[in-house]
VEXMARGU-771296 format. One line per field, with one value per atom (N, C-alpha, C): x, y negated, z negated. Coordinates in steps of 0.001 Angstrom, whole numbers, plus 500000, padded with zeros to 6 digits. Example, Ala and Ser with C-alpha at 12.3 -4.5 7.8 and 13.67 -1.06 7.14 Angstrom:
<pts>
px	513190	512300	513200	512850	513670	512900;
py	505690	504500	503300	502250	501060	499970;
pz	492200	492200	492200	492920	492860	492130;
</pts>
This chain:
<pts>
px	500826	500000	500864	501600	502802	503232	503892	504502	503201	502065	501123	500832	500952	500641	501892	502627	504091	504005	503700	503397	502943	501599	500268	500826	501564	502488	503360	504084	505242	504332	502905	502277	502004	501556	500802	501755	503114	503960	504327	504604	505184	504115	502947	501870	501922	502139	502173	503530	504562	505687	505594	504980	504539	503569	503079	502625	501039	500075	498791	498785	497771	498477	497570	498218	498144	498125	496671	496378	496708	498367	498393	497845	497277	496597	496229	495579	494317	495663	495417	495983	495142	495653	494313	495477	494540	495237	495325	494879	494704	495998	497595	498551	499862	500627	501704	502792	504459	505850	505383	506006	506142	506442	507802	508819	507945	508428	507798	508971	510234	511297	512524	513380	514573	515465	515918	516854	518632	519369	520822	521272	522473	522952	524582	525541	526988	527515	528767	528756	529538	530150	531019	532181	532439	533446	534205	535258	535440	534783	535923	534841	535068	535572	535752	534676	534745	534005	532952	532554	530644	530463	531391	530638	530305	531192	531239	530055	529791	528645	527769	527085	525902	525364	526353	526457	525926	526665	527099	526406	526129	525644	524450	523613	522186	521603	522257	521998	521849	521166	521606	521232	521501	521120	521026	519901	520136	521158	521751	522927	524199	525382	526488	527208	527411	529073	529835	531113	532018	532810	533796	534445	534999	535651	536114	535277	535589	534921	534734	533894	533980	532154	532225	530612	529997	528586	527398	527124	527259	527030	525785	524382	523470	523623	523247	523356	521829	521165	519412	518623	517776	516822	516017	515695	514735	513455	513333	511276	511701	512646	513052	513299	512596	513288	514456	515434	516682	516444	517491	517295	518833	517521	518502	517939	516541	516408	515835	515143	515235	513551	514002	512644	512709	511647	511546	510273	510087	508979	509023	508562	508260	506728	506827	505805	504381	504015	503271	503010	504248	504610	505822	505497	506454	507413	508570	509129	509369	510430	510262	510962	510894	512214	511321	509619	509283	508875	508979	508270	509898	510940	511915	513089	514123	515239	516543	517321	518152	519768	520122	521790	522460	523610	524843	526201	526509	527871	528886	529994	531258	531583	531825	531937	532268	533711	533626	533193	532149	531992	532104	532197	533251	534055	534934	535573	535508	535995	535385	536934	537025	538251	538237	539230	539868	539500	538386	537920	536196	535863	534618	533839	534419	533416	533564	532718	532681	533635	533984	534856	534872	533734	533082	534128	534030	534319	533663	534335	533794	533330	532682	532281	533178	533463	534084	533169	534124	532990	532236	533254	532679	531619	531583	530830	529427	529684	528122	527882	528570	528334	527418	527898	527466	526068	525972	525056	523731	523905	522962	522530	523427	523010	521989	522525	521482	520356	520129	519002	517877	518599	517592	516601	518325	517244	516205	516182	515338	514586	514136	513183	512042	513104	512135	511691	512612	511943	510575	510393	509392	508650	508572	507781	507494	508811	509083	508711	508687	508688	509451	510088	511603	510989	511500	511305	511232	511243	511343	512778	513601	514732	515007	515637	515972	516666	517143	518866	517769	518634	518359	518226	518989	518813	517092	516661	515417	514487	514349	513435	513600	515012	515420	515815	515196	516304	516345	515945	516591	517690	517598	518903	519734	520092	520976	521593	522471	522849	523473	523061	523881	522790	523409	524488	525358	524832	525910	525584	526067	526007	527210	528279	529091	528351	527267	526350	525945	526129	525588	524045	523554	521549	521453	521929	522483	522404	523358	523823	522574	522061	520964	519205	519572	518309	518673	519927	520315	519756	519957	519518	518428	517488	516042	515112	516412	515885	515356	515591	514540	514292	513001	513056	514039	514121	515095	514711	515121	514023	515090	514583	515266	515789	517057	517438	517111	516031	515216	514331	513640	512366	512940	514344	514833	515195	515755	515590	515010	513626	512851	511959	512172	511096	512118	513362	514505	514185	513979	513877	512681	511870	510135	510690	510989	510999	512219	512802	513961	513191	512471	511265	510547	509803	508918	509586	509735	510023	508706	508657	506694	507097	506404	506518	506835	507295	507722	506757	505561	504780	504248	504604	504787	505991	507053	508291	507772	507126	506568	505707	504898	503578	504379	505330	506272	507068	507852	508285	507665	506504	505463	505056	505087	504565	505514	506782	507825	507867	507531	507126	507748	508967	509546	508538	508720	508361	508708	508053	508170	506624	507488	506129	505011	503927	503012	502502	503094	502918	503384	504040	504440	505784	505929	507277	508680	510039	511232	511889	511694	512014	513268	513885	515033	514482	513400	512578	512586	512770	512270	512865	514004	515553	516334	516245	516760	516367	515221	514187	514829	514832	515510	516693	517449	518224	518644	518243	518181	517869	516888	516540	517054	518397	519581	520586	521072	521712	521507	520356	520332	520117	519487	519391	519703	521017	521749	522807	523759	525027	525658	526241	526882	526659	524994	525430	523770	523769	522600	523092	522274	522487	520943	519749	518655	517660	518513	517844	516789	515666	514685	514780	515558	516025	515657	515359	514395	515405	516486	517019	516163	516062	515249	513614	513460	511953	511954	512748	512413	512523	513837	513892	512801	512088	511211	509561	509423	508586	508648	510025	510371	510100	510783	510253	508898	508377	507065	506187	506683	506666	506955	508287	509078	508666	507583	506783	505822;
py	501207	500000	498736	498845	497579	497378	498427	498359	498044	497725	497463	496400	495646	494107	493368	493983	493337	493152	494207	493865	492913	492696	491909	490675	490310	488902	488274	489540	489041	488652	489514	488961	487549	487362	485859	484511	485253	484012	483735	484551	484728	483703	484179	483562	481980	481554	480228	479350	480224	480040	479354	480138	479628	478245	478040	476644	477154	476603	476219	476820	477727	478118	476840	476263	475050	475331	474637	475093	473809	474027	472650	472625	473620	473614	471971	471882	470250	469064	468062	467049	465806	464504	463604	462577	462060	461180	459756	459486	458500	458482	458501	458608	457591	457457	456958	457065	456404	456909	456012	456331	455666	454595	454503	454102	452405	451608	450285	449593	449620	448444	448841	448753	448776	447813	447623	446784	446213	445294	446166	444559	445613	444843	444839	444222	444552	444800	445815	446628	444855	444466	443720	443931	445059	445828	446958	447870	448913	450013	450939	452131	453021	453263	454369	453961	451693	451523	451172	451355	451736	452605	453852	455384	455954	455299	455186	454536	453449	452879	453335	453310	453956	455327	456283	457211	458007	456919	457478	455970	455227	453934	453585	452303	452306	451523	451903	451000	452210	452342	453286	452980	453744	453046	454674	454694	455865	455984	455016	455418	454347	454788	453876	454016	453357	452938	452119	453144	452257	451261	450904	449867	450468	451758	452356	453639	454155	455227	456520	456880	458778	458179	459824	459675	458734	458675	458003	458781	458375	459217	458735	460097	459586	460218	458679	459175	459636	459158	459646	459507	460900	461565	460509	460341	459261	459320	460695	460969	460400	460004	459275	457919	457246	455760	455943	455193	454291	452979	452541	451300	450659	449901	448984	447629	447462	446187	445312	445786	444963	444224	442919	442731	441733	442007	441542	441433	441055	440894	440439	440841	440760	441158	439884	440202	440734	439847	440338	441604	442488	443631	443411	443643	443304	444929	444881	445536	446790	446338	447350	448372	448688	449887	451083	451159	452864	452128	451117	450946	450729	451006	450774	451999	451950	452499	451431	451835	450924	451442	450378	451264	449714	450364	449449	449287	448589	448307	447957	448571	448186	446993	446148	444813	443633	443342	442320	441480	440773	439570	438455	437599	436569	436169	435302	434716	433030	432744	431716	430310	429883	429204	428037	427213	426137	425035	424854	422872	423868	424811	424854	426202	426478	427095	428436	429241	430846	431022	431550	432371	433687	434188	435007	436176	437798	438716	438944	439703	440072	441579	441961	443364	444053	445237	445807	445913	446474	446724	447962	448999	450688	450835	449506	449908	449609	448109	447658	448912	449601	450385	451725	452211	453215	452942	451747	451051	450667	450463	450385	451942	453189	454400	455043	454577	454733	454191	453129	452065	452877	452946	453171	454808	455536	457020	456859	456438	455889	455458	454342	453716	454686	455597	456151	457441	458147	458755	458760	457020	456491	455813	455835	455111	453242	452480	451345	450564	449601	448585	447339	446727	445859	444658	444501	443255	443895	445149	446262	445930	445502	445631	444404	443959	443329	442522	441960	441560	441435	441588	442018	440068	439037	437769	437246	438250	438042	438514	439608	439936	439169	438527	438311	436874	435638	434246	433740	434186	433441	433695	435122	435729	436330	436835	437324	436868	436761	436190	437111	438471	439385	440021	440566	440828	439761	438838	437192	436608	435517	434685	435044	436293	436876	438619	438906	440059	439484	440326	440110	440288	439892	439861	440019	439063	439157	440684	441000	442487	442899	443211	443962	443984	442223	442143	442926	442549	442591	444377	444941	446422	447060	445985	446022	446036	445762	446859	445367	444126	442927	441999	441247	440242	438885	438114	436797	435566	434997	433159	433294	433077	432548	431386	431002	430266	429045	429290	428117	427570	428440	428457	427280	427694	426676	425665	425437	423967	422762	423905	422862	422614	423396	423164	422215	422283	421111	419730	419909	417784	417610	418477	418007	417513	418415	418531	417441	417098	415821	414697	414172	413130	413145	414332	413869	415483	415643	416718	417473	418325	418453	418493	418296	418059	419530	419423	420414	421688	421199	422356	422943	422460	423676	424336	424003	424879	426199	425875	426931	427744	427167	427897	428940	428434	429485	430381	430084	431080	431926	432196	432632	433757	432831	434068	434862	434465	435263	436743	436210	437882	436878	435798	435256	434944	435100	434850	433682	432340	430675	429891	429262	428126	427537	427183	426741	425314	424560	423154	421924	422338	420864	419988	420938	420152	420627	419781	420661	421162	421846	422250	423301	423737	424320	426089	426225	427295	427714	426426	426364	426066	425707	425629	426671	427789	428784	429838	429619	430186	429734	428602	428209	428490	428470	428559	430191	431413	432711	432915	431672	431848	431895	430383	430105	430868	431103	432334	433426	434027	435087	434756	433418	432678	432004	431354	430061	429554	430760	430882	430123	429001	428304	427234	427168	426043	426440	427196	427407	426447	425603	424095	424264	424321	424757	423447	422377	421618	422173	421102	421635	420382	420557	420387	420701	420099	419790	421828	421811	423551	424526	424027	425082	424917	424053	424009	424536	424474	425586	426650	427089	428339	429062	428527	428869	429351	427837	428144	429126	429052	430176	431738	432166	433135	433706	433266	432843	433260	433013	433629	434653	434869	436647	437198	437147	438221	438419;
pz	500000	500000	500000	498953	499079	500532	501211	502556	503290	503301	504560	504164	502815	502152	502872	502509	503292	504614	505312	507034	507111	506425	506743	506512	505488	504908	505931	506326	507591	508679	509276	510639	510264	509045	508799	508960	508132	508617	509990	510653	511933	512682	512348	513477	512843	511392	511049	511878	511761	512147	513811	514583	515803	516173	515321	515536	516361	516311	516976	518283	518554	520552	520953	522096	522635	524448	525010	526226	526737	527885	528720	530120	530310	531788	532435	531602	532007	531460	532026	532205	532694	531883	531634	532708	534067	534953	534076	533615	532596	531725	532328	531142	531972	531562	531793	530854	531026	530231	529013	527847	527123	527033	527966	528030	529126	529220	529497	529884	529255	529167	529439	529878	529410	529407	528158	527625	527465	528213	528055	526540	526648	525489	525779	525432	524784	523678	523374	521934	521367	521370	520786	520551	520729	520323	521510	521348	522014	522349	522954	523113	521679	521685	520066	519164	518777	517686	518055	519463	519659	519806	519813	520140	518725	517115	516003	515482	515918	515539	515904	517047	517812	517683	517531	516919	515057	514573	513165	512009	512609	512130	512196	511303	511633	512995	513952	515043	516202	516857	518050	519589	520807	522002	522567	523302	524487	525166	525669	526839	526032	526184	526290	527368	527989	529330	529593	529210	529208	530309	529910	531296	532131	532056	532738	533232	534520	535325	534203	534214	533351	533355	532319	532422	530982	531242	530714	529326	528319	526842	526246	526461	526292	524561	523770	522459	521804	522735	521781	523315	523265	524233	524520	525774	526096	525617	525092	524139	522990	522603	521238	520840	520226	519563	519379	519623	519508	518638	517760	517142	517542	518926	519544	519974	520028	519979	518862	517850	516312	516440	515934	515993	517366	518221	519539	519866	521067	521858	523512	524455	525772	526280	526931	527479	526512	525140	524328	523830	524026	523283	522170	520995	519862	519436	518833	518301	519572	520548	521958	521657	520450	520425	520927	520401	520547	521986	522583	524351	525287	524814	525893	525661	526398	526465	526369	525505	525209	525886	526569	527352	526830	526379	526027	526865	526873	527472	526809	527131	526240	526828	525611	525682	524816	524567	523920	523597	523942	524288	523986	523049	523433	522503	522690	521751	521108	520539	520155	520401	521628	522064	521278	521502	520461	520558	521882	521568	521288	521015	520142	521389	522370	523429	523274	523707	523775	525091	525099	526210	526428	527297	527470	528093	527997	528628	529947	531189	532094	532101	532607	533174	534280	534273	535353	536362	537269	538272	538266	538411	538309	537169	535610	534842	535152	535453	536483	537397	538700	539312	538636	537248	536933	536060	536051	535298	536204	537366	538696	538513	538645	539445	538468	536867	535749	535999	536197	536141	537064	538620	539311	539220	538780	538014	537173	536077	534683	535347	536093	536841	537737	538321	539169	538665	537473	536799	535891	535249	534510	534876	536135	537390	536852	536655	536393	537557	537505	538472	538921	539448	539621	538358	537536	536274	535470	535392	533820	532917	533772	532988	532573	531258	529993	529392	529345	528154	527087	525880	524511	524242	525017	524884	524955	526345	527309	525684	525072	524297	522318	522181	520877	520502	522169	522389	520804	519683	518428	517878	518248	517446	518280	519616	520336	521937	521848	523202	524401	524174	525043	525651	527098	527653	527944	527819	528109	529413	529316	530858	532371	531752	532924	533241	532020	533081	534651	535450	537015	537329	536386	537062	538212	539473	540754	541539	541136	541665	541079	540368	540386	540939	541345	542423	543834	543820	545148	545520	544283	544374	543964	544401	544210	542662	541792	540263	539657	539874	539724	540660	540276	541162	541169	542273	542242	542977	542569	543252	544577	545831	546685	546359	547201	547483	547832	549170	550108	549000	548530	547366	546384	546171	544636	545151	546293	546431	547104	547014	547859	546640	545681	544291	543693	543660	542852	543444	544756	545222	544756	544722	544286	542455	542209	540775	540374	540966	540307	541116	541425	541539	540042	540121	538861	538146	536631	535992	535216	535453	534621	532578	532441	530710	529746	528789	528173	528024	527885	527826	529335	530573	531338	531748	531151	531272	529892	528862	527698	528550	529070	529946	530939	531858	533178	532045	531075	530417	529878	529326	528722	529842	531095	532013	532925	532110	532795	531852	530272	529372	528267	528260	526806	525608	524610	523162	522949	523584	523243	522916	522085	521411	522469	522052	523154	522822	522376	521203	522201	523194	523912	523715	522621	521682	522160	522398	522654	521614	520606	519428	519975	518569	519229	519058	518905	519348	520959	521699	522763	523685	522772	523568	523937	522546	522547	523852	524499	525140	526146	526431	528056	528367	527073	527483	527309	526873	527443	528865	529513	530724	531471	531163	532167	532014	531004	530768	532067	532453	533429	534669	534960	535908	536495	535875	536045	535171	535047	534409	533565	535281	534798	533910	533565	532282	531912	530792	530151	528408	528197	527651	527058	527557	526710	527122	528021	528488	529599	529843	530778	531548	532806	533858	535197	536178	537822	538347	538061	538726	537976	536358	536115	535827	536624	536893	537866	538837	540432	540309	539423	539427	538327	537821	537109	538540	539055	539910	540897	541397	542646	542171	541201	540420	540533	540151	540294	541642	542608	543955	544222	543363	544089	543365	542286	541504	542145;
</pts>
């Protein structure tokens, strides 16, 4: 009797052990990826002390790549949160860590030179390169759309300034993975717009509908500075200043178009 109580004990666990039988036949068209965003960032650091951090620390990223050629070290499964973008928001989605994928780049980024300026690091090339071939897999694996992708500046303008103003945004329109204001577009919106400049609260209103997290008050607060100037940062390099300026009123409007 003992030995057939015992059987009966072992079938019961076994079958608990297995979990719920679960019928995936049916499938509801009604679904899409989790996944919504992806985000890039720079480590600050090397490769050893972001594979250390990211790794072994309270910070993490799905992908890291480094400056040099080798492969892509995915540190956390794409069905998984990463804590890599903090507290954020795009596009009236807050806290994108469980809605994005987070990839890092090894990257110093900057230093802090002697009459007061950042002096920014560059990107390699092969790393951008391996950083495109990622992008466009992820994308077409999660059925993304060209403006999915991020700087951690684009979702955080209070508190973070990376990938920086020497990331190539550029190169990555060029490879379909976002949109980009023409050329013709920006400066035929710049002579309009250095005639008359429109008022602070529709440079809030175009950012707002680019996805940024900015005030809607009318006011140039440095809320709203910070905001523009994340903008120029990806848009207009060479001098993101936070001013709202007739270039980045076009390139705001042109935008606007290539969406």
């Amino acid at each position: 009797m003992k030995a057939i109580a015992l059987a009966a004990l072992l079938v019961l666990l076994a079958g608990c052990a297995s979990g719920p039988r679960i019928d995936t036949r049916h499938r509801a068209v009604a679904q899409d990826s989790r996944v919504q965003f992806i985000v890039l960032h720079y480590t600050s650091t090397d490769f050893a002390h972001s594979l250390e951090l990211l790794s072994q620390g309270e910070v993490s990223s799905h992908y890291l790549i480094d400056r040099e050629p080798g492969p892509i070290y995915q540190l956390v499964d794409e069905q998984r949160r990463a804590w890599h973008a903090g507290e954020s928001e795009w596009q009236g989605r807050t806290w994108l860590n469980s809605s994005s994928i987070g990839i890092e780049l090894v990257n110093a980024g900057y230093a802090e030179g002697a009459d007061g300026r950042r002096l920014w690091y560059p990107y390699s090339e092969a790393q951008i390169d391996a950083l495109i071939v990622l992008l466009k897999d992820i994308m077409q694996r999660h059925g993304l759309k060209p403006g999915a992708i991020v700087g951690h500046s684009d979702i955080a303008p209070q508190r973070k300034v990376d990938p920086g103003p020497l990331f190539p945004w550029q190169r990555l329109a060029e490879a379909g993975l976002l949109p980009w204001p023409a050329d013709s577009a920006v400066a035929a919106h710049r002579a309009a717009f250095a005639a008359a400049l429109p008022p602070v609260a529709w440079f809030q209103e175009r950012l707002a509908a680019q996805g940024y997290a900015v005030p809607r008050h009318g006011m140039l607060d440095e809320q709203t500075r910070n905001v523009i100037a994340a903008f120029q940062m990806k848009y207009r390099p060479a001098r993101y200043d936070g001013e709202p300026d007739a270039e980045t009123a076009a390139l705001l409007a042109a935008l606007q178009t290539a969406r």
